[in-house]
C-alpha positions in Angstrom: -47.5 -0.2 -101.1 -50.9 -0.6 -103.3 -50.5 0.6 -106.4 -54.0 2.1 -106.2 -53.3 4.4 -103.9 -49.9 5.3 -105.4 -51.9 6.4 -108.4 -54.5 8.1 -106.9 -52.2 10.4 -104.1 -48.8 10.3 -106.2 -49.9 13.5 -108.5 -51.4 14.9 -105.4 -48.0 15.2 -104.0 -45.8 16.2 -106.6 -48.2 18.7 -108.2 -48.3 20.2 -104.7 -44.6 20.1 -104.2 -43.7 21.6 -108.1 -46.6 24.6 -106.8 -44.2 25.3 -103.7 -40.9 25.4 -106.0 -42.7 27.4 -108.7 -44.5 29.8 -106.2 -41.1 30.5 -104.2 -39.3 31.6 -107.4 -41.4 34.5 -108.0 -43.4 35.1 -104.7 -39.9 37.0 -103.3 -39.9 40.2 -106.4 -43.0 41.8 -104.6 -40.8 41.5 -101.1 -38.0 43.3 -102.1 -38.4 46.8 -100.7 -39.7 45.2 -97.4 -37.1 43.4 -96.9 -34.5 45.9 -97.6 -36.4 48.5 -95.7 -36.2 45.7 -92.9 -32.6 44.9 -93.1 -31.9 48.7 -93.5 -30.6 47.9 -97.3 -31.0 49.6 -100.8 -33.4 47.2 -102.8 -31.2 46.7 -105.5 -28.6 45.0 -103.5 -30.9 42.5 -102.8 -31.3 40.9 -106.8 -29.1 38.2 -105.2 -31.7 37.0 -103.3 -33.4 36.4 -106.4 -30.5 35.4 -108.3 -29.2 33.0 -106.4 -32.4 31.1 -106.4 -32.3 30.6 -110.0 -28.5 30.0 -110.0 -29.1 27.2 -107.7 -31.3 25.9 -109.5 -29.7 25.4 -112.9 -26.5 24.2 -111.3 -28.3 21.5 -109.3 -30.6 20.6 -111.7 -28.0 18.4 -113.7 -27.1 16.2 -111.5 -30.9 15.2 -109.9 -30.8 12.3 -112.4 -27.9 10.8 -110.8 -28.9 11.0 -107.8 -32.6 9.5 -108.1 -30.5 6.5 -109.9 -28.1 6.0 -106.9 -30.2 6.6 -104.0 -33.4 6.2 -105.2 -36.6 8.4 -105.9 -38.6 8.7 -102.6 -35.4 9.1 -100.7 -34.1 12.1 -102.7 -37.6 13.7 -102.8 -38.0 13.2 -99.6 -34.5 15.0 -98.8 -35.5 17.9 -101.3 -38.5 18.5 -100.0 -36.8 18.4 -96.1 -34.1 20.6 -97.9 -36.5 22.9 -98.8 -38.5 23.2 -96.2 -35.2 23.6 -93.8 -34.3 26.6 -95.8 -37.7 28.0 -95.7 -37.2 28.6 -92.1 -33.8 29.8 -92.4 -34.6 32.2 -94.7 -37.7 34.0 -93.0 -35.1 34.1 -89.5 -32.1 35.0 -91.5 -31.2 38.7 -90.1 -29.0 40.1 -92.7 -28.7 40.1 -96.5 -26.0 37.6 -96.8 -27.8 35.1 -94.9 -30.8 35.4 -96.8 -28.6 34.7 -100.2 -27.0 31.7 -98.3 -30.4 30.2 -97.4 -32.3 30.8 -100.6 -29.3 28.9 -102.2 -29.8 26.0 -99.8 -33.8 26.5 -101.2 -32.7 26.4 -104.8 -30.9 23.3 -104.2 -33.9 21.0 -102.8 -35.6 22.8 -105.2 -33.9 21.1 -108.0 -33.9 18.0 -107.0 -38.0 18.2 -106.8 -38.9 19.1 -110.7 -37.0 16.3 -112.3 -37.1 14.0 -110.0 -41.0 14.3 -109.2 -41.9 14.2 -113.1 -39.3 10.8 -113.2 -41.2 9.4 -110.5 -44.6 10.3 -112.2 -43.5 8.5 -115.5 -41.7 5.6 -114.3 -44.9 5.0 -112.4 -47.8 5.5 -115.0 -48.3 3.2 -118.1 -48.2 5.6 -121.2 -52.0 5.0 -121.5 -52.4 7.0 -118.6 -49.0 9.5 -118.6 -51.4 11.9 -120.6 -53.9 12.4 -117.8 -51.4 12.5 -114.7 -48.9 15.2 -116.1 -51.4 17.2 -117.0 -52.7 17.0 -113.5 -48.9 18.1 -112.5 -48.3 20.3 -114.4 -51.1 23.0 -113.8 -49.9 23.8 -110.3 -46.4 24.5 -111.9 -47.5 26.5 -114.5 -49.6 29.0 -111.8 -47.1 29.2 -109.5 -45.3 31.8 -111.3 -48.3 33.6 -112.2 -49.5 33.6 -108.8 -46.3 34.6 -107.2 -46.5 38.4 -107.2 -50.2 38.7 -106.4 -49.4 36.5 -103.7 -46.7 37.7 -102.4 -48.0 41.3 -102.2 -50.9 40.2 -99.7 -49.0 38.4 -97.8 -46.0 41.9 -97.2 -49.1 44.2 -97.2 -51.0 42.3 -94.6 -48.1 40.2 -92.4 -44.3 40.5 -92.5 -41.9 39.7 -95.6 -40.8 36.4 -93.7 -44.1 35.0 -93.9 -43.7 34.4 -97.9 -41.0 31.9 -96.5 -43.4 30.3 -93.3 -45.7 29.7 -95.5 -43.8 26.6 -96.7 -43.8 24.8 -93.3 -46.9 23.3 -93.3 -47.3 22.6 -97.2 -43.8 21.0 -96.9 -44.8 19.2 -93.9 -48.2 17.7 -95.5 -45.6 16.6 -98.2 -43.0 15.1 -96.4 -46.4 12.9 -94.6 -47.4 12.0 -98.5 -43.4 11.0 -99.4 -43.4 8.8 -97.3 -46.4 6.7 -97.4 -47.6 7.4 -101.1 -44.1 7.8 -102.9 -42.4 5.0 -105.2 -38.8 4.0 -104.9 -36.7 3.3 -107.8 -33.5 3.7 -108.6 -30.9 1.9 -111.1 -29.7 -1.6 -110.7 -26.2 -0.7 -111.8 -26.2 3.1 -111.0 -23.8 5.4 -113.2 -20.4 7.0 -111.9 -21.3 10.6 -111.5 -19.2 12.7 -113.7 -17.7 15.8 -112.3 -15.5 16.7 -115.2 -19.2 17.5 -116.9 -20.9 19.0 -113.6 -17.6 21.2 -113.7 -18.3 22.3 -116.9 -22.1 22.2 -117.2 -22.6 23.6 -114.4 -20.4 26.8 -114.1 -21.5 27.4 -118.0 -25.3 27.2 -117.2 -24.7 29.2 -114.0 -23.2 32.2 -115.6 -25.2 31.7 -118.7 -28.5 32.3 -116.3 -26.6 35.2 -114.0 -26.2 37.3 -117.2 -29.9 36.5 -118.3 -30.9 37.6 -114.7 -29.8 40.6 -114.5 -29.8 41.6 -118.3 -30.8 44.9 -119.1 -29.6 46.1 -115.4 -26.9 47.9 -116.5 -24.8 46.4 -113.7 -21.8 45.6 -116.4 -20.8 47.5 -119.0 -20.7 45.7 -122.9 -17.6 44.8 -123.4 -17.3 43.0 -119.7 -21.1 40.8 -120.4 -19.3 39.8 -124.3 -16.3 38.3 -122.6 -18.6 36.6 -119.8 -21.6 35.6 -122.4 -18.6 34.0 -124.4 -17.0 32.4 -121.4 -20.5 30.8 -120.8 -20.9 29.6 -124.4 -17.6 27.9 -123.8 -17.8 26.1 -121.2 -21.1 24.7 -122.6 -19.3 24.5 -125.5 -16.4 22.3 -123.8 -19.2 20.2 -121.9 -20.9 19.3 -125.4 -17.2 17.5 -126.5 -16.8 16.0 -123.1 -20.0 14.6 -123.3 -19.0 13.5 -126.7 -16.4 11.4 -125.7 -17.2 10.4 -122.1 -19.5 6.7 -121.7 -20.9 8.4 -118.7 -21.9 12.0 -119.3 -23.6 14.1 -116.7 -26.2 14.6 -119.6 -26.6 12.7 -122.3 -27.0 14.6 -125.5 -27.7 11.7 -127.8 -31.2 11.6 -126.4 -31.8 14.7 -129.1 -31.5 11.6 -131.6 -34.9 10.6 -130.0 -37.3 13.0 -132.6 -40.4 13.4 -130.1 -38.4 14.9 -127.3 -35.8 16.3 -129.6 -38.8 18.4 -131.0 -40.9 19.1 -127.4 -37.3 20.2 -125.5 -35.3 21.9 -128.6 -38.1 22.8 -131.0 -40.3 23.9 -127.9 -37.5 26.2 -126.5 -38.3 29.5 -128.5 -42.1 28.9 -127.6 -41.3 28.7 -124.2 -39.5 31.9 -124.6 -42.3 33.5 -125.8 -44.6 32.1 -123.5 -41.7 33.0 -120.2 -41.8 36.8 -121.5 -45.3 37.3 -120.4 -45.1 37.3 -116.4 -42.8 40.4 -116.8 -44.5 42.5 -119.7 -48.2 42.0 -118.2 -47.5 44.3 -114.7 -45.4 47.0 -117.0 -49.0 47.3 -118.8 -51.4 47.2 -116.1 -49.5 49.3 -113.9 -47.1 51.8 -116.0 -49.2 51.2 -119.1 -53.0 51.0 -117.4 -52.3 53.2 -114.3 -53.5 50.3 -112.3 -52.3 50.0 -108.3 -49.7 46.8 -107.4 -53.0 45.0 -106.2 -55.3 45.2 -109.2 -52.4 44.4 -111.6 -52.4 41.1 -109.5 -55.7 40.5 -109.5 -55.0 40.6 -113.6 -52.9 37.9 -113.3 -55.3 35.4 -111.9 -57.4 34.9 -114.6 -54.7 33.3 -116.4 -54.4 30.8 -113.9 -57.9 30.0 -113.4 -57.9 29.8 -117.1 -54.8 26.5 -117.1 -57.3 25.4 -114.0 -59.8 24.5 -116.3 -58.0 23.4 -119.2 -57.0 20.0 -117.3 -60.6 19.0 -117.6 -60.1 19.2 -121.3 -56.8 18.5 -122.6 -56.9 15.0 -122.6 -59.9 15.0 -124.9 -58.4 17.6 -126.7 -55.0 15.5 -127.4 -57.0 11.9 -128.1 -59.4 13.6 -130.8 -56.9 15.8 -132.8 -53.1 14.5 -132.0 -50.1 16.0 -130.5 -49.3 17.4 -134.1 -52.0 19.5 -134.9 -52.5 20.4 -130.9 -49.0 21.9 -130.9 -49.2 23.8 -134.5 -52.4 25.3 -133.9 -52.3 25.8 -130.4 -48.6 27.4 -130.7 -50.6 29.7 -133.3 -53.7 30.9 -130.8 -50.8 31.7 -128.1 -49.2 34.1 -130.5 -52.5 35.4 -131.4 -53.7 35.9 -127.8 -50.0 37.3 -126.7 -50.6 39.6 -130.2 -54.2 40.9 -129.0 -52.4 42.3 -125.7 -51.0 45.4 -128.0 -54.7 46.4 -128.7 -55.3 47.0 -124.7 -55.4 50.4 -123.7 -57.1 52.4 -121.3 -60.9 52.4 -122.9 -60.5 48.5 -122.9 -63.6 47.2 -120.8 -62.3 44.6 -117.8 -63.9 41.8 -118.5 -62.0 42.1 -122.5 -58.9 41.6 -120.1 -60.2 39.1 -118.3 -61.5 36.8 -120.8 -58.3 37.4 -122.9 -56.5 36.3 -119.7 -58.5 33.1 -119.4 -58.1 32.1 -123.4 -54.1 32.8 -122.6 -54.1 30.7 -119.4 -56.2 28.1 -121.2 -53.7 28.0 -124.7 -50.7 28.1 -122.2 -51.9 25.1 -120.0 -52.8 22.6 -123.3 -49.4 23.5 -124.8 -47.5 22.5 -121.5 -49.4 19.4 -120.6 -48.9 18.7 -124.8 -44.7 19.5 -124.5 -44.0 17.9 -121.5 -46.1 14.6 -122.2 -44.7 13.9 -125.9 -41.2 14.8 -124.9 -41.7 10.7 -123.0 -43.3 9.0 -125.8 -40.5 7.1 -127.4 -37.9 7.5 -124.5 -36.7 3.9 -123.5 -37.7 3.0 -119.6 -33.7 3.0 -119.3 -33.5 6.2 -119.9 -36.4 8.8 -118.3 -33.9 9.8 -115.7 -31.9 11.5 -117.9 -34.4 12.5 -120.3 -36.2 14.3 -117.2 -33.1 15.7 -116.0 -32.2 17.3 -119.6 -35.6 18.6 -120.2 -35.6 20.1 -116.7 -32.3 21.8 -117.4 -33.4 23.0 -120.7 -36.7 24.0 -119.3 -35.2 26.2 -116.2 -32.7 27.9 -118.7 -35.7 28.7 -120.7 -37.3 30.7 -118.5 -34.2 32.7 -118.1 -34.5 33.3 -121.7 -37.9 34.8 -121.5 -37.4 36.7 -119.0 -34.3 38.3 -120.4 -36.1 38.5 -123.9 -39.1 40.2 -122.6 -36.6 42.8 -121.0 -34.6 43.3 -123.7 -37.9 44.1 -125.7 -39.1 46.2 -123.2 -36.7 48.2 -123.0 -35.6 49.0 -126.6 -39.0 49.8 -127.1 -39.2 52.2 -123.7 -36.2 53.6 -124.1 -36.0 57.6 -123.9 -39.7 57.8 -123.6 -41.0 59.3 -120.2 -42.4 56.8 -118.0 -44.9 59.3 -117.0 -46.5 59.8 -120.4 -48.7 56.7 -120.1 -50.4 57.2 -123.5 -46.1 56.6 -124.9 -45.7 53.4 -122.5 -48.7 52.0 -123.8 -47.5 52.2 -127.3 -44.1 51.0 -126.5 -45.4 48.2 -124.5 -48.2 47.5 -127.2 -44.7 46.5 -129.9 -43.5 44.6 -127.4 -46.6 42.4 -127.1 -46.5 41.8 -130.7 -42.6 41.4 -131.1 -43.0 38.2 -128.5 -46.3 36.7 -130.1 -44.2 37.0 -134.0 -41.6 35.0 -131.7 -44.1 32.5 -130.9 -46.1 32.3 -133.8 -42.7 31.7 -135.7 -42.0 28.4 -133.1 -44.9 27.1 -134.3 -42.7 26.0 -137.6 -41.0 23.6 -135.1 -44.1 21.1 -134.6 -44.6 20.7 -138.2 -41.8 18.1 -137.9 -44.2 15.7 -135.6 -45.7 12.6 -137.6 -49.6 12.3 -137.4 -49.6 9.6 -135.0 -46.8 10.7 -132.9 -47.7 10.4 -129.1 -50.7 8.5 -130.3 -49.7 5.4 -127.7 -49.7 8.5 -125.2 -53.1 10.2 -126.5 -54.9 7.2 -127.4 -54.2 5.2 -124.9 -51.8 2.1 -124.9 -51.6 -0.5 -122.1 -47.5 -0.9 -121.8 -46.0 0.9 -118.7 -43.1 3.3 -119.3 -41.3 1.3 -116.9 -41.6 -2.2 -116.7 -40.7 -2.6 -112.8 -42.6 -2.5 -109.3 -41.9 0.2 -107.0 -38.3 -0.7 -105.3 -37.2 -2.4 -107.7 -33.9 -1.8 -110.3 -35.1 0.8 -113.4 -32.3 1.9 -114.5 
């Protein structure tokens, strides 16, 4: 396999691959009254379909390390991505609710194999001089998805049929199954870990009922006393895992790796502003549409900017990064997101478009250097031996964030909304405008977190060393 072409098609694949997974956990909310008026349903009996996408995906996400080490990174890629692509098609033919939740499991499942084990594949194959430049080519595509989701979704239901949000997949995942195979790396651990299943008990029934009661907080759907017992059940278990780990040589995740400063700073530190950040997707349509009085399609059109806006960053966050340092990128940048999230609570009805607009570019923009800046340090001083893991625990971390946000953004939401009429838009404006400003105080104060990074930490990343993160050809034992 020539290395030159590795490099040159390998970010290709995964970035179009993480765009899929992203896209597909979003692209489904604007579906939902299709597809219960299809299957003859109330709507709200169909948040499992939703659900159960994002419950797959932080149970499975765990154990993706373990199984790039055993059996290699192309072949579980290339499984995922035939995993997903399978399910795709079983859930636009699936002909009744339960079905649907069974195949968009299935989904959720090759869908977490692809995040952490497409970003371990990108750093095992990229010297550190050049890790900089190729995640931030990844990560763009991930970081629209979401965005895109909705807006995408809604043309696709207003002009086809609810099962084409799932067709759609078939040829992407076809293209990328082509690319897998010819383009993708193989490595896997000379001396492969036992997997252990005390942990993935324990992890993984923790983190799933940890991100059930984030998704569908603020529902209503249990009363308080039931979500305290459950949110402390959760707590346990993780609770449990973190001793187990403790004491285990093998654990499904290592936690040591938090001893590591860099990525104990980009994954811990960089939770809350990934919180912050994850609250937007939901508070932006309550403005335009409840707030603004703007139809489904222009509050979609809204959206875009944004991702045009982390388009165009990848052109400059490498230069950005190499001039100033990971340090001062992530205070100050952390800062301007805050600001920018802040300046949403002075939109109102008289605001002129293009305002919107540009403020959705600068957002997109701040949003797109502070990802490719997180998810790049986080690998600076991890060993080669152990990007597996480190992938798989950021990934975790990273999905349960999300959660987090959303849940955040609704809790905020609706304290401020409560008892107000949703008719009286000049009231939800007002409400939403305290929201906007209680989510950038949340992400200006996660700014404090970065002020822990050296000056010249992530400089071999930023400035360009010549050592590869993993010393070992393609096929060979990385473990």
């Amino acid at each position: 396999m020539n290395s030159s072409s590795v490099k040159t098609y390998l970010p290709w694949v995964v970035a179009t691959v993480l765009f899929m997974e992203q896209l597909d956990s979003t692209i489904v909310n604007t579906a939902i009254p299709s597809i219960a008026a299809s299957m003859q349903v109330p709507p709200l009996s169909l948040k499992a379909v939703v659900a159960s996408y994002i419950l797959s995906l932080a149970v499975c996400i765990p154990v993706s390390g373990w199984m790039a080490d055993r059996f290699g990174t192309r072949r579980v890629f290339f499984t995922a991505v035939s995993v997903f692509t399978v399910a795709s098609i079983l859930c636009g033919l699936a002909p009744n609710p339960p079905m649907l939740v069974a195949a968009r499991l299935l989904q959720g499942a090759g869908a977490a194999m692809m995040m952490p084990v497409g970003r371990l594949t990108i750093i095992r194959t990229f010297p550190k001089s050049e890790l900089l430049r190729a995640m931030n080519f990844v990560l763009i595509p991930a970081l629209i998805g979401p965005l895109l989701g909705p807006t995408v979704g809604g043309v696709i239901v207003h002009w086809l049929s609810w099962r084409e949000i799932f067709f759609v997949n078939i040829p992407v995942g076809i293209v990328a199954l082509t690319l897998i195979h010819r383009y993708l790396p193989e490595y896997r651990a000379e001396s492969p870990r036992p997997l252990d299943v005390i942990g993935l008990v324990l992890f993984g029934s923790g983190i799933a009922l940890l991100s059930w009661l984030l998704e569908i907080f603020g529902e209503h759907r249990l009363d308080a006393t039931s979500t305290a017992v459950l949110l402390v059940l959760s707590l346990a278990l993780l609770g449990a895992y973190g001793l187990h780990a403790a004491r285990t040589p093998y654990p499904l995740l290592r936690l040591d790796l938090f001893r590591v400063r860099t990525f104990s700073i980009s994954v811990a530190g960089g939770f809350l502003t990934r919180v912050g950040m994850g609250g937007m997707p939901f508070l932006l349509p309550l403005l335009y549409q409840l707030g603004l009085g703007l139809p489904a399609w222009q509050s979609g059109l809204l959206m875009m900017p944004s991702a045009i806006g982390a388009i165009s960053s990848k052109f400059l966050n490498t230069w950005v990064l190499r001039k100033l340092g990971f340090r001062r990128v992530l205070i100050f940048n952390t800062v301007l997101i805050g600001v920018a999230i802040g300046c949403y609570s002075l939109v109102s009805d008289a605001t002129p478009i293009p305002l919107i607009v540009g403020l959705g570019l600068c957002l997109g923009f701040f949003n797109s250097l502070q990802f490719s800046s997180m998810n790049t340090i986080a690998y600076a001083d991890i060993e080669p031996r152990d990007t597996s893991m480190a992938s798989t625990l950021a990934s975790s971390l990273q999905q349960l964030s999300m959660s987090f946000g959303l849940a955040t953004a609704s809790l905020v939401a609706g304290w401020y909304l409560a008892g107000l009429p949703q008719t009286d838009r000049v009231l939800v404006t007002g409400a939403l405008h305290h929201a906007f400003l209680t989510l950038a105080i949340v992400t200006l104060v996660s700014s404090l977190s970065f002020w822990k990074l050296r000056p010249r930490d992530g400089e071999a990343v930023s400035a360009g060393a010549t050592e590869p993160v993993a010393q070992a050809s393609p096929g060979l034992g990385n473990g």
